[in-house]
PQR file with spaces between the fields and no chain letter, atoms N, CA, C, O and H, PARSE charges and radii, in Angstrom:
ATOM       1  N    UNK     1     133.307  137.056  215.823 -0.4000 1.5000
ATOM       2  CA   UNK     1     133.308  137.689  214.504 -0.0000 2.0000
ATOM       3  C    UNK     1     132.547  136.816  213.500  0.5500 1.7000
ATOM       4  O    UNK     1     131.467  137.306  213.170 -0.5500 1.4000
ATOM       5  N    UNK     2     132.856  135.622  212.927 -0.4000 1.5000
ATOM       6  CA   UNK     2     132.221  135.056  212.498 -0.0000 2.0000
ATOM       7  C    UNK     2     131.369  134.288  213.037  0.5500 1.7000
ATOM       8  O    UNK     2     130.524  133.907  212.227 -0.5500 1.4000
ATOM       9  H    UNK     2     133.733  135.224  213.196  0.4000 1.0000
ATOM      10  N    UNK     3     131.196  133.775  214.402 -0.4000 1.5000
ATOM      11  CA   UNK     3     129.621  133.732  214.893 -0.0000 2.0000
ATOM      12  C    UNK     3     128.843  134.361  215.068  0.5500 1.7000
ATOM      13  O    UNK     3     127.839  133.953  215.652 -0.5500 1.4000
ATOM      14  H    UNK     3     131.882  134.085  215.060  0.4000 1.0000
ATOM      15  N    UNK     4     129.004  136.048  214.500 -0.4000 1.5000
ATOM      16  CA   UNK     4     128.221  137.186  214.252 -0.0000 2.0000
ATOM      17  C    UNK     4     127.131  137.280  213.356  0.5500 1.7000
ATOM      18  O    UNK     4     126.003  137.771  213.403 -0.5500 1.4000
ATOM      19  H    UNK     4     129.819  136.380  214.027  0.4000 1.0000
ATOM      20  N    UNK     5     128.121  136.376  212.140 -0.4000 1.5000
ATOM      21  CA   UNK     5     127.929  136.076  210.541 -0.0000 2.0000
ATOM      22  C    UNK     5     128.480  137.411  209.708  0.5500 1.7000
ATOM      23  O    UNK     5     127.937  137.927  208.731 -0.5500 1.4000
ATOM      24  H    UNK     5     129.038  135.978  212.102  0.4000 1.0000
ATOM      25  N    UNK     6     129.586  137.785  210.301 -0.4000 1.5000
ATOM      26  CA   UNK     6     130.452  139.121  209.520 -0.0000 2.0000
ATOM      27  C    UNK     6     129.293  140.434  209.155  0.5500 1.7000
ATOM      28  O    UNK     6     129.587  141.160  208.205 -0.5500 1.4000
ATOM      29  H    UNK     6     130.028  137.366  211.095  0.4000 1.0000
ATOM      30  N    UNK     7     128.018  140.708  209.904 -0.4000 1.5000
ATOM      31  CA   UNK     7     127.305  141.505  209.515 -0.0000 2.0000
ATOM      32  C    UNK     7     126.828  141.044  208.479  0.5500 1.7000
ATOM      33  O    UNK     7     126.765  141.600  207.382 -0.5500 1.4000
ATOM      34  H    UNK     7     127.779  140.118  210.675  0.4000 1.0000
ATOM      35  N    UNK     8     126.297  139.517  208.914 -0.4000 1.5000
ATOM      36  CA   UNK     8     124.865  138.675  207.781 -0.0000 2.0000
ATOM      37  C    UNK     8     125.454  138.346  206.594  0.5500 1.7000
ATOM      38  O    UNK     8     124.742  137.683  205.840 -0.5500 1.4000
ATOM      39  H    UNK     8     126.348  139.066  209.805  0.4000 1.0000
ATOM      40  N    UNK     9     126.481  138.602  206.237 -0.4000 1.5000
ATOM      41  CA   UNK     9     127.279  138.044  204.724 -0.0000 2.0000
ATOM      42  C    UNK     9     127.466  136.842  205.193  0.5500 1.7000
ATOM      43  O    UNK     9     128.102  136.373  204.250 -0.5500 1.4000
ATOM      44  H    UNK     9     127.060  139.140  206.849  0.4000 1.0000
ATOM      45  N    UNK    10     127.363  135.802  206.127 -0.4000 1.5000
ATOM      46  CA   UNK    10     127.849  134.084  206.398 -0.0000 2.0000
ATOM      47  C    UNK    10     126.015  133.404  206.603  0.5500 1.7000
ATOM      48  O    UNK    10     125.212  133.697  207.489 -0.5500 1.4000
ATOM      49  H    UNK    10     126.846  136.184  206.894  0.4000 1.0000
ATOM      50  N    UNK    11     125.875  132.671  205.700 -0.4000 1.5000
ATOM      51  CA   UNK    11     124.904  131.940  205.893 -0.0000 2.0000
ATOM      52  C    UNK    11     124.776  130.848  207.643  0.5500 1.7000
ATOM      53  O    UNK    11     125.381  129.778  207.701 -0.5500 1.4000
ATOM      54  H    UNK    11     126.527  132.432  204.980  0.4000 1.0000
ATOM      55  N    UNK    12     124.260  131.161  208.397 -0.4000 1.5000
ATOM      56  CA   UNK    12     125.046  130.220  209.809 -0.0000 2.0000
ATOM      57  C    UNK    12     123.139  129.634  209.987  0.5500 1.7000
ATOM      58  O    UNK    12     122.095  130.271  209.847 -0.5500 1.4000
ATOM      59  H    UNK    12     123.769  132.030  208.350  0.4000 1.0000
ATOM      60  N    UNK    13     123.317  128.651  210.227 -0.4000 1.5000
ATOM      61  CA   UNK    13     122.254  127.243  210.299 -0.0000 2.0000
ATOM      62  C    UNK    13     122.569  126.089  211.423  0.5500 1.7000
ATOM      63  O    UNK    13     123.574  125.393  211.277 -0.5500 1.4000
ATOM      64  H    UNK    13     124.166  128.134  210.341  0.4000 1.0000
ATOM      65  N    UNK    14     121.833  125.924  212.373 -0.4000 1.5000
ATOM      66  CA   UNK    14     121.851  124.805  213.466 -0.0000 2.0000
ATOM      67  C    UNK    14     123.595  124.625  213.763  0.5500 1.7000
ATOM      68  O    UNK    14     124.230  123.570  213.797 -0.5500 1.4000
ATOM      69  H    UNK    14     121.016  126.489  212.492  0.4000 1.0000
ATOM      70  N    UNK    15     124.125  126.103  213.966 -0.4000 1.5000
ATOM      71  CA   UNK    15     125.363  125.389  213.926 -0.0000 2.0000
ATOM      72  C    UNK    15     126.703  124.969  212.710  0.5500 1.7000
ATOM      73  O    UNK    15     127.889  124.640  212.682 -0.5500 1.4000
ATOM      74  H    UNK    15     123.609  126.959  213.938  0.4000 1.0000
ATOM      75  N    UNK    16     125.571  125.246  211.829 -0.4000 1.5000
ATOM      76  CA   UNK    16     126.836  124.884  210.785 -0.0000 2.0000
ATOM      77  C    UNK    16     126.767  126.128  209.886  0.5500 1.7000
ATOM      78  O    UNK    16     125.725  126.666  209.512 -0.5500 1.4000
ATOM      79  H    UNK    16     124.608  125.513  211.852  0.4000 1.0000
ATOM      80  N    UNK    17     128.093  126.534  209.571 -0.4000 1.5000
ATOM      81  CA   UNK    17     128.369  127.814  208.909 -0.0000 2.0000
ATOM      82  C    UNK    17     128.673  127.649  207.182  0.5500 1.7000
ATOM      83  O    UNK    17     129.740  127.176  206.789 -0.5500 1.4000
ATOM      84  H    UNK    17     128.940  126.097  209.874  0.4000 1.0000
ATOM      85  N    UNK    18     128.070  127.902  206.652 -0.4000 1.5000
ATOM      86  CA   UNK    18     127.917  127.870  205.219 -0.0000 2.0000
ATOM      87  C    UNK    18     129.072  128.643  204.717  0.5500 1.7000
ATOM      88  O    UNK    18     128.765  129.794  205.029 -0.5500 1.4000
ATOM      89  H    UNK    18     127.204  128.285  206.971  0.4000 1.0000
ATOM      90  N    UNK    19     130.384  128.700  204.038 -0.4000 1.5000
ATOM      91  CA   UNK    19     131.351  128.941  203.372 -0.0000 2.0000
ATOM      92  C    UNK    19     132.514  128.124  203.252  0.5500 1.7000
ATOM      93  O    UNK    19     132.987  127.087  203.718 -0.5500 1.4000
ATOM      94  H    UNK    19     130.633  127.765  203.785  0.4000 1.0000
ATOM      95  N    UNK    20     132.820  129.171  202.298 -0.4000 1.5000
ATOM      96  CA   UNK    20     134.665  127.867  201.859 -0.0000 2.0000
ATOM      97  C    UNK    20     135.924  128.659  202.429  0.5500 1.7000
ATOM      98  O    UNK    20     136.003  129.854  202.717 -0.5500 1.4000
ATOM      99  H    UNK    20     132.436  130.013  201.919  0.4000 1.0000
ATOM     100  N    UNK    21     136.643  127.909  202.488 -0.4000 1.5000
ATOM     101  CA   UNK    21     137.672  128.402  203.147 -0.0000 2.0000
ATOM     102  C    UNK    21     138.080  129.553  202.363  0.5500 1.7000
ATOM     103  O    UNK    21     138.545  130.457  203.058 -0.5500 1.4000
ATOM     104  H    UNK    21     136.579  126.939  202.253  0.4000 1.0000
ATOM     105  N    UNK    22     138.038  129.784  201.096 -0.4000 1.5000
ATOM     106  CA   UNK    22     138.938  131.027  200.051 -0.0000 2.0000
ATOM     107  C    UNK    22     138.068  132.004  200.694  0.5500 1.7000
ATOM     108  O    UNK    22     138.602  132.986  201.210 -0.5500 1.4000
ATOM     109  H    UNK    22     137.660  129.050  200.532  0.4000 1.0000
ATOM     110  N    UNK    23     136.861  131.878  200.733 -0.4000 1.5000
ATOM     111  CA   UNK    23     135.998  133.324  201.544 -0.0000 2.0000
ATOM     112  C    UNK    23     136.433  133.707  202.221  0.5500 1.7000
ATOM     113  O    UNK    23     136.995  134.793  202.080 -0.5500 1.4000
ATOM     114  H    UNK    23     136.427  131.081  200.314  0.4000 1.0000
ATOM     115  N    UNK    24     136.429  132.806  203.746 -0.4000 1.5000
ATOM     116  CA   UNK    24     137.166  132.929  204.852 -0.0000 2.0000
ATOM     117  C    UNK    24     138.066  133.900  205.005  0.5500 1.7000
ATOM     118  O    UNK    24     137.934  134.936  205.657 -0.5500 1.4000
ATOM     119  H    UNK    24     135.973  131.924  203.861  0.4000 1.0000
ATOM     120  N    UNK    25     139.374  133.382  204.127 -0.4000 1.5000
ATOM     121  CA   UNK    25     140.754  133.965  203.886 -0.0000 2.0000
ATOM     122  C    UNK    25     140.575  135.006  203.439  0.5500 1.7000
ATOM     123  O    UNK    25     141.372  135.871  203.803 -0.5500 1.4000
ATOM     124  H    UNK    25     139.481  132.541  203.598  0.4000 1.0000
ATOM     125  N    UNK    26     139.329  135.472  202.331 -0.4000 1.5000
ATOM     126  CA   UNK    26     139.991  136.623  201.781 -0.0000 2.0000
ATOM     127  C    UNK    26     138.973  137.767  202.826  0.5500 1.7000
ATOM     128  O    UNK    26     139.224  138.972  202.818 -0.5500 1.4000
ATOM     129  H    UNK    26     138.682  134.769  202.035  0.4000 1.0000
ATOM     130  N    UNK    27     137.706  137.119  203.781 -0.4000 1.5000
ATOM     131  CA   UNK    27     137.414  138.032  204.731 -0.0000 2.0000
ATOM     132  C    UNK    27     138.566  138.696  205.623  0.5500 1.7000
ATOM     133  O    UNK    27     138.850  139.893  205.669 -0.5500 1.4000
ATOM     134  H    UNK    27     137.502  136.140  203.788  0.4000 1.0000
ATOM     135  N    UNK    28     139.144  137.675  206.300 -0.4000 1.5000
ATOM     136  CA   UNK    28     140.213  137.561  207.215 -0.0000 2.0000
ATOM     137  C    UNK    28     141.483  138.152  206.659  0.5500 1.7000
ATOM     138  O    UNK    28     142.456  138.336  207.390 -0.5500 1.4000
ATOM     139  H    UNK    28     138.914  136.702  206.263  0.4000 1.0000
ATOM     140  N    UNK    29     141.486  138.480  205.260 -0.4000 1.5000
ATOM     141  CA   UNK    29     142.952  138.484  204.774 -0.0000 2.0000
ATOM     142  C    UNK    29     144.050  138.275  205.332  0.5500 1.7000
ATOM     143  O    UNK    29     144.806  138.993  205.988 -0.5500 1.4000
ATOM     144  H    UNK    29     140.695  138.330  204.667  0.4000 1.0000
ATOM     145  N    UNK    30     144.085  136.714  204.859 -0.4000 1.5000
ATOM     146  CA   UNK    30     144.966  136.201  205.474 -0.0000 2.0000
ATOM     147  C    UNK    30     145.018  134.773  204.055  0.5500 1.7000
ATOM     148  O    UNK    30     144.191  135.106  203.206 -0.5500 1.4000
ATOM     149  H    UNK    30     143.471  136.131  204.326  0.4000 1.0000
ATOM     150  N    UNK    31     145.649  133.543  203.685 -0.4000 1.5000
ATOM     151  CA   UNK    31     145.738  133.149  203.069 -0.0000 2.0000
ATOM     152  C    UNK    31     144.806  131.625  203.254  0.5500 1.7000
ATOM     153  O    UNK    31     144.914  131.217  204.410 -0.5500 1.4000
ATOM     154  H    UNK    31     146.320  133.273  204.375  0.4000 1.0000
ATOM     155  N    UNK    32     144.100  130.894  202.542 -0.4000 1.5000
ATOM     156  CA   UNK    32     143.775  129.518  202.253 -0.0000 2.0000
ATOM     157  C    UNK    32     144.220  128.745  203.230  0.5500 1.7000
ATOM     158  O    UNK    32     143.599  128.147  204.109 -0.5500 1.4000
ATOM     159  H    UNK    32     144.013  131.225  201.603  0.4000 1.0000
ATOM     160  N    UNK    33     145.899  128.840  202.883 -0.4000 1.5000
ATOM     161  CA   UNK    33     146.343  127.747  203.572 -0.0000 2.0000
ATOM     162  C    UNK    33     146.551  127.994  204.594  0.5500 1.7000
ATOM     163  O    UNK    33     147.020  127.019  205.181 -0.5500 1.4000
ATOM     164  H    UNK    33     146.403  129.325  202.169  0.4000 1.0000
ATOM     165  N    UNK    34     146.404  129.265  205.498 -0.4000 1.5000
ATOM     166  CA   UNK    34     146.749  130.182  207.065 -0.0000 2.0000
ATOM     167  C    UNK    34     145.278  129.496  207.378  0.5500 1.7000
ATOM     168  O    UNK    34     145.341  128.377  207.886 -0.5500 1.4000
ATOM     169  H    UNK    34     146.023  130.058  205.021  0.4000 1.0000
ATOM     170  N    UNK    35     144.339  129.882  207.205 -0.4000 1.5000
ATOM     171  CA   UNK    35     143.012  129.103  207.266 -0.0000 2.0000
ATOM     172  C    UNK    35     142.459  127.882  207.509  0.5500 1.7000
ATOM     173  O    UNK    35     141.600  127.633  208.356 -0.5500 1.4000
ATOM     174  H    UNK    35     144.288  130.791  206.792  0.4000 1.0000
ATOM     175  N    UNK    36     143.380  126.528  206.142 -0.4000 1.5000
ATOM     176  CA   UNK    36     143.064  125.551  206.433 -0.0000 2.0000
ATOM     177  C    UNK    36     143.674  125.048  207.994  0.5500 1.7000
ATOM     178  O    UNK    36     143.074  124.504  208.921 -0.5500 1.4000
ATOM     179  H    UNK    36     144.078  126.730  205.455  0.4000 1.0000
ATOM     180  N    UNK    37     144.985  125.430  207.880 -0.4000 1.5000
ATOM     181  CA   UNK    37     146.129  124.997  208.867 -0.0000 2.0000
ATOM     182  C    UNK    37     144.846  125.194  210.207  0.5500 1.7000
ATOM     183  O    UNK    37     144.181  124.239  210.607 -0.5500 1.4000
ATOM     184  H    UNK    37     145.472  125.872  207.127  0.4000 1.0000
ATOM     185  N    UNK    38     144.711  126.532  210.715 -0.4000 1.5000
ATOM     186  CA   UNK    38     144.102  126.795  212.042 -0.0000 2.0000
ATOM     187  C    UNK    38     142.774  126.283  212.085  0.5500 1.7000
ATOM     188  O    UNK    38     142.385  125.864  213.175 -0.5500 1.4000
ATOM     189  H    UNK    38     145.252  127.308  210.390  0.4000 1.0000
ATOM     190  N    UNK    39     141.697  126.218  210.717 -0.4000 1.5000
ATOM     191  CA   UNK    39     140.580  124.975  211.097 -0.0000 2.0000
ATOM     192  C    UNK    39     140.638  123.473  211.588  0.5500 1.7000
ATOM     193  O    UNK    39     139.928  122.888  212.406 -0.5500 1.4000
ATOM     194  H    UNK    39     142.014  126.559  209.831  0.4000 1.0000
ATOM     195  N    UNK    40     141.753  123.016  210.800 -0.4000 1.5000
ATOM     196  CA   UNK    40     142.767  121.550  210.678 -0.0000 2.0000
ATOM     197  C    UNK    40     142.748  121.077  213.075  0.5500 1.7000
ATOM     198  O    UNK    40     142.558  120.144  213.855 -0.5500 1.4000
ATOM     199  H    UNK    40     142.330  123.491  210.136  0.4000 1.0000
ATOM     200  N    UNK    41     143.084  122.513  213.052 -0.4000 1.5000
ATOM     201  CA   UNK    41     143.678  122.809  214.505 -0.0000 2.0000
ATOM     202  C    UNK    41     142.626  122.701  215.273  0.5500 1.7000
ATOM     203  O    UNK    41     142.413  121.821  216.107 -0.5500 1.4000
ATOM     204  H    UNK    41     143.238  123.271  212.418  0.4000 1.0000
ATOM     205  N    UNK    42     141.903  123.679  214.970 -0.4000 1.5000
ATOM     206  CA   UNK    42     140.340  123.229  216.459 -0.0000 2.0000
ATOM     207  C    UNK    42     139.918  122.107  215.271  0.5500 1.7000
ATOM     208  O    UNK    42     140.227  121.381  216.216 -0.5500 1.4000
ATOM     209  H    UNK    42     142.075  124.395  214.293  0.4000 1.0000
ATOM     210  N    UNK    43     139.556  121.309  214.243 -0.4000 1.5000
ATOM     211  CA   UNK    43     139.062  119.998  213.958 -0.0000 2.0000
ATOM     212  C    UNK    43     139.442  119.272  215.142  0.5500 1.7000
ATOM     213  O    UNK    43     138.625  118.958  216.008 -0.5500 1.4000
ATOM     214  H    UNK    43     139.306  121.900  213.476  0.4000 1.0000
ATOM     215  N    UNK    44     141.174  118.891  215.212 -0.4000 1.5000
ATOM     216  CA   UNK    44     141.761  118.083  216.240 -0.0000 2.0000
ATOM     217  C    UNK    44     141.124  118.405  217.253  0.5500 1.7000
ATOM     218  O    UNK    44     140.792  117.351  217.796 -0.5500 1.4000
ATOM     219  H    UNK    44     141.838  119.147  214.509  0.4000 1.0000
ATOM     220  N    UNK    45     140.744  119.296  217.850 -0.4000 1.5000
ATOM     221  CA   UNK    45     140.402  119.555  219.535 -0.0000 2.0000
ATOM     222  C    UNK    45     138.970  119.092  219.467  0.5500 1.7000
ATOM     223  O    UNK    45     138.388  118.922  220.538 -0.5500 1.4000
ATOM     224  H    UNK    45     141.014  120.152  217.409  0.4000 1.0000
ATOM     225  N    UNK    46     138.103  118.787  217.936 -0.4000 1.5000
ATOM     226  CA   UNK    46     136.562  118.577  218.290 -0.0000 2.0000
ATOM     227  C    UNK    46     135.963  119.773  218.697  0.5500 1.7000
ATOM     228  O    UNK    46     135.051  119.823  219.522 -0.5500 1.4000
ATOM     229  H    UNK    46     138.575  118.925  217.066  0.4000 1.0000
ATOM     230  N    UNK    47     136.668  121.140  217.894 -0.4000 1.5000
ATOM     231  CA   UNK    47     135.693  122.108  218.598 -0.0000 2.0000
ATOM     232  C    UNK    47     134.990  122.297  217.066  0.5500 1.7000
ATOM     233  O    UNK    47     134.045  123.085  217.060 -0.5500 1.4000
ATOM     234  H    UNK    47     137.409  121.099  217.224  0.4000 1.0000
ATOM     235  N    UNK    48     135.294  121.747  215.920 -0.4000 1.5000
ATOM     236  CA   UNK    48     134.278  122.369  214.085 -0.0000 2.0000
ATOM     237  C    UNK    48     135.091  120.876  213.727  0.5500 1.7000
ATOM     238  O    UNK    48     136.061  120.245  214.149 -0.5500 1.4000
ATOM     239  H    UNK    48     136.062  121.107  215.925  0.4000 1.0000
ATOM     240  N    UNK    49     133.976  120.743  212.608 -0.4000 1.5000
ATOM     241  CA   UNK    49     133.755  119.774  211.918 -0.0000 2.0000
ATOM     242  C    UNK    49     134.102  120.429  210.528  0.5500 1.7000
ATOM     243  O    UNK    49     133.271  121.256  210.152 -0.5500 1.4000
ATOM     244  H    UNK    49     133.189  121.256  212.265  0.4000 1.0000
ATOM     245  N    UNK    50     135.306  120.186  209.595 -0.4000 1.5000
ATOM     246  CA   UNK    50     135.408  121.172  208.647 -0.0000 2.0000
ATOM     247  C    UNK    50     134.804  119.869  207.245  0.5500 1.7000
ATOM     248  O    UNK    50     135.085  118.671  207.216 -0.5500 1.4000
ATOM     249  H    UNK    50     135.981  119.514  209.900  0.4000 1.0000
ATOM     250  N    UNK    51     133.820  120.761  206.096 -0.4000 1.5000
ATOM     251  CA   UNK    51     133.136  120.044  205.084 -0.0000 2.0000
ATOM     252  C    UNK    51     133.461  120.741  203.851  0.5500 1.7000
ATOM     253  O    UNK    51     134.404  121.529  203.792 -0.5500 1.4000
ATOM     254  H    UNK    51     133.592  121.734  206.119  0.4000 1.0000
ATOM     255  N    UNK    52     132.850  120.524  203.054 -0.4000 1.5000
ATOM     256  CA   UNK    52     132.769  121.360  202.035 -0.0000 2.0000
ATOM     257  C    UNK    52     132.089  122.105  202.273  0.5500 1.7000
ATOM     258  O    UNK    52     130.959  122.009  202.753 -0.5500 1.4000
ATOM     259  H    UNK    52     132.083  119.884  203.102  0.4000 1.0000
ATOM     260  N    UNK    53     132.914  123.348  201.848 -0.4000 1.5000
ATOM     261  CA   UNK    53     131.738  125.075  201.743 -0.0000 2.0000
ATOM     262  C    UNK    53     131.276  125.068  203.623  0.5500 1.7000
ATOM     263  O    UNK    53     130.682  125.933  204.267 -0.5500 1.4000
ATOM     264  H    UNK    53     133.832  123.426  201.458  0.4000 1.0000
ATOM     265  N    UNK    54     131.706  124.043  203.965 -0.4000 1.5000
ATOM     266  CA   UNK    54     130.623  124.125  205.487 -0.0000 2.0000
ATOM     267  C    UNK    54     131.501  124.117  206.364  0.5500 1.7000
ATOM     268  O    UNK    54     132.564  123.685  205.919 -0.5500 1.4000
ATOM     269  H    UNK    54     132.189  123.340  203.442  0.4000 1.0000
ATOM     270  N    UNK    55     131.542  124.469  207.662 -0.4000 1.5000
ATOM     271  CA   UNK    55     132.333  124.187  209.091 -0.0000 2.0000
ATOM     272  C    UNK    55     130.843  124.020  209.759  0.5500 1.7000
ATOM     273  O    UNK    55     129.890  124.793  209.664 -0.5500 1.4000
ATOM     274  H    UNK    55     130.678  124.819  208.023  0.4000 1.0000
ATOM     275  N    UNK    56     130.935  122.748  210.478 -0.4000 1.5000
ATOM     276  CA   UNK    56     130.481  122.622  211.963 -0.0000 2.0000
ATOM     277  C    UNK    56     130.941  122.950  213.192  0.5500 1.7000
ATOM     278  O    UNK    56     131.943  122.436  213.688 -0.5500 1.4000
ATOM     279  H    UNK    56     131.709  122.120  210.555  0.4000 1.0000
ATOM     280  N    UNK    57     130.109  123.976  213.843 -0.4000 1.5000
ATOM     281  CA   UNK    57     130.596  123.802  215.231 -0.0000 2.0000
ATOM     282  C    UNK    57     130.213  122.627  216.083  0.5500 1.7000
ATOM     283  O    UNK    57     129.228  121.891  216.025 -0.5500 1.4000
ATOM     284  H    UNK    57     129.295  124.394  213.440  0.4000 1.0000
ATOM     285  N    UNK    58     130.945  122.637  216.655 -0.4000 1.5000
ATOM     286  CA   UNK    58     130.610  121.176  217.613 -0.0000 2.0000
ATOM     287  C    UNK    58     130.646  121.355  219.127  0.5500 1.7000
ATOM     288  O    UNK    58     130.096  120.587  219.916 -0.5500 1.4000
ATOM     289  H    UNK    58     131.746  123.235  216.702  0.4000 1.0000
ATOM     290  N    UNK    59     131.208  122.228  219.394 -0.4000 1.5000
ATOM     291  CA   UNK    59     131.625  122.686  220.993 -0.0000 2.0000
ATOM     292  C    UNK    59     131.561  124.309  220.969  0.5500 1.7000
ATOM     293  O    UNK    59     132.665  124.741  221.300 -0.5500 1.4000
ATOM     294  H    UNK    59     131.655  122.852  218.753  0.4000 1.0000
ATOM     295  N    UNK    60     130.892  125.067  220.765 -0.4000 1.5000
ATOM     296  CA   UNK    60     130.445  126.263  220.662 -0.0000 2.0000
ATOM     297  C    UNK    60     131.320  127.306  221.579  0.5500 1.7000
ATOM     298  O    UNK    60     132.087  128.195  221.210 -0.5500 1.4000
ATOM     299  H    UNK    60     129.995  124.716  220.496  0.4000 1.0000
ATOM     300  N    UNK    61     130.937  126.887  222.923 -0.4000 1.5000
ATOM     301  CA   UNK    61     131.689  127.456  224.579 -0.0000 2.0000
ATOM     302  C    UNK    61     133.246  127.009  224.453  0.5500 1.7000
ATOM     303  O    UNK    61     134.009  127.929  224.749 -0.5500 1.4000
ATOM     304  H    UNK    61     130.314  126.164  223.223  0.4000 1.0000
ATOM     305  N    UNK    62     133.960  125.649  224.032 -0.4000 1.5000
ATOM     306  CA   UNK    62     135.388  125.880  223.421 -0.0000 2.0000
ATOM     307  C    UNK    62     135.892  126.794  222.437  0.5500 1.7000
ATOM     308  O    UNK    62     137.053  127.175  222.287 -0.5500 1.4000
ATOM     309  H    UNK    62     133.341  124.902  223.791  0.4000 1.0000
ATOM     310  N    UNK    63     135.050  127.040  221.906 -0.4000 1.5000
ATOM     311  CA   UNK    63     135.191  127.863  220.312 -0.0000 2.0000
ATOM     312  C    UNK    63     135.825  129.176  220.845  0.5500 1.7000
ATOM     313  O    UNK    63     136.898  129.742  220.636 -0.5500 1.4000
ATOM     314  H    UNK    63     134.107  126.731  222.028  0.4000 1.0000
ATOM     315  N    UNK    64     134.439  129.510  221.830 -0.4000 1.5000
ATOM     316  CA   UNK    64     134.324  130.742  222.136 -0.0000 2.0000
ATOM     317  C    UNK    64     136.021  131.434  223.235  0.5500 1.7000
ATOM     318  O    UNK    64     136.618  132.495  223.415 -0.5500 1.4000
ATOM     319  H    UNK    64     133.567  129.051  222.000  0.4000 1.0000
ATOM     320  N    UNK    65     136.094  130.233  223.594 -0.4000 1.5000
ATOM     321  CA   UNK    65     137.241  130.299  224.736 -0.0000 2.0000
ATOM     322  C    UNK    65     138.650  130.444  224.103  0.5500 1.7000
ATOM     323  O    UNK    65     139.582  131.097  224.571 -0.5500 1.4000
ATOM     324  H    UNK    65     135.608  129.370  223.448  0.4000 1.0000
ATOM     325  N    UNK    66     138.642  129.582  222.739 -0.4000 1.5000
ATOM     326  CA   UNK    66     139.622  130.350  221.782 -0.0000 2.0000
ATOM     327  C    UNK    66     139.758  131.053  221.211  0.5500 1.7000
ATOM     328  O    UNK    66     140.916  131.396  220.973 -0.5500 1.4000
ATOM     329  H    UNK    66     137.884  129.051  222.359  0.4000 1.0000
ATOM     330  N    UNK    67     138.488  131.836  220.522 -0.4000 1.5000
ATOM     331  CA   UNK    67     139.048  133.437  220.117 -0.0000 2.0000
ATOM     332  C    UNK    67     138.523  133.916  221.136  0.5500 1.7000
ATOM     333  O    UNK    67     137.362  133.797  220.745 -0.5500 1.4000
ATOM     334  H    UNK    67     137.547  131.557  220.715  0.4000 1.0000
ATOM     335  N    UNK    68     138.421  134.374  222.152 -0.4000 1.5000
ATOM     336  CA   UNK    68     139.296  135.393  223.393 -0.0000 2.0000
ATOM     337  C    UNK    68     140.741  134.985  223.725  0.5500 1.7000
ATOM     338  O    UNK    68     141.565  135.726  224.260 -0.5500 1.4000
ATOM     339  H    UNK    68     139.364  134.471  222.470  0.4000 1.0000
ATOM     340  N    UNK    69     140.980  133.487  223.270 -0.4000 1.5000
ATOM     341  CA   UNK    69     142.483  133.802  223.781 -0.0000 2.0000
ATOM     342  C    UNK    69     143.095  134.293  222.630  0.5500 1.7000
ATOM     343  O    UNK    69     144.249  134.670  222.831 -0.5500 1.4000
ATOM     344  H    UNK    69     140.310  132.886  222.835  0.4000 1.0000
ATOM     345  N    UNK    70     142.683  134.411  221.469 -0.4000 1.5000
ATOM     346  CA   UNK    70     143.703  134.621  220.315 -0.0000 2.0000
ATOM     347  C    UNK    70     143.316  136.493  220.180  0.5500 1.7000
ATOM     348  O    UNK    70     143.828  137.013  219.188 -0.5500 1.4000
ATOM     349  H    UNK    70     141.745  134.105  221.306  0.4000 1.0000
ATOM     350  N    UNK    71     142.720  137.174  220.834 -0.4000 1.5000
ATOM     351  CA   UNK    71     142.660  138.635  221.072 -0.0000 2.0000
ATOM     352  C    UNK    71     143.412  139.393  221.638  0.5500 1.7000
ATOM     353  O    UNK    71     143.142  140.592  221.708 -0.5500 1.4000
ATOM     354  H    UNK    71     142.304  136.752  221.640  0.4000 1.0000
């Protein structure tokens, strides 16, 4: 979904995805802090690098292996 780029509304570059988490949340509707918590979560695993306005992916094929399991 969002390695799609939500139908081109997400700026996405070498890997790194241009937004802030409040976007995120209010794409996802779901809340900030539901958001930070589960980025916080793959950070630990080394699958995104979370920045300002920015997430890195870092492990792309892990990424991918967690949202199919969260479907």
């Amino acid at each position: 979904f969002i390695l799609e780029g939500y139908g081109n509304h997400i700026l996405i570059q070498d890997h790194h995805i241009h937004i802030s988490q409040e976007q995120l949340a209010n794409m996802l509707t779901t809340s900030r802090q539901t958001i930070n918590h589960e980025l916080s979560l793959l950070e630990k695993q080394k699958i995104i690098k979370i920045a300002f306005r920015k997430i890195e992916i870092l492990d792309i094929e892990k990424l991918k292996v967690v949202a199919k399991a969260q479907c």
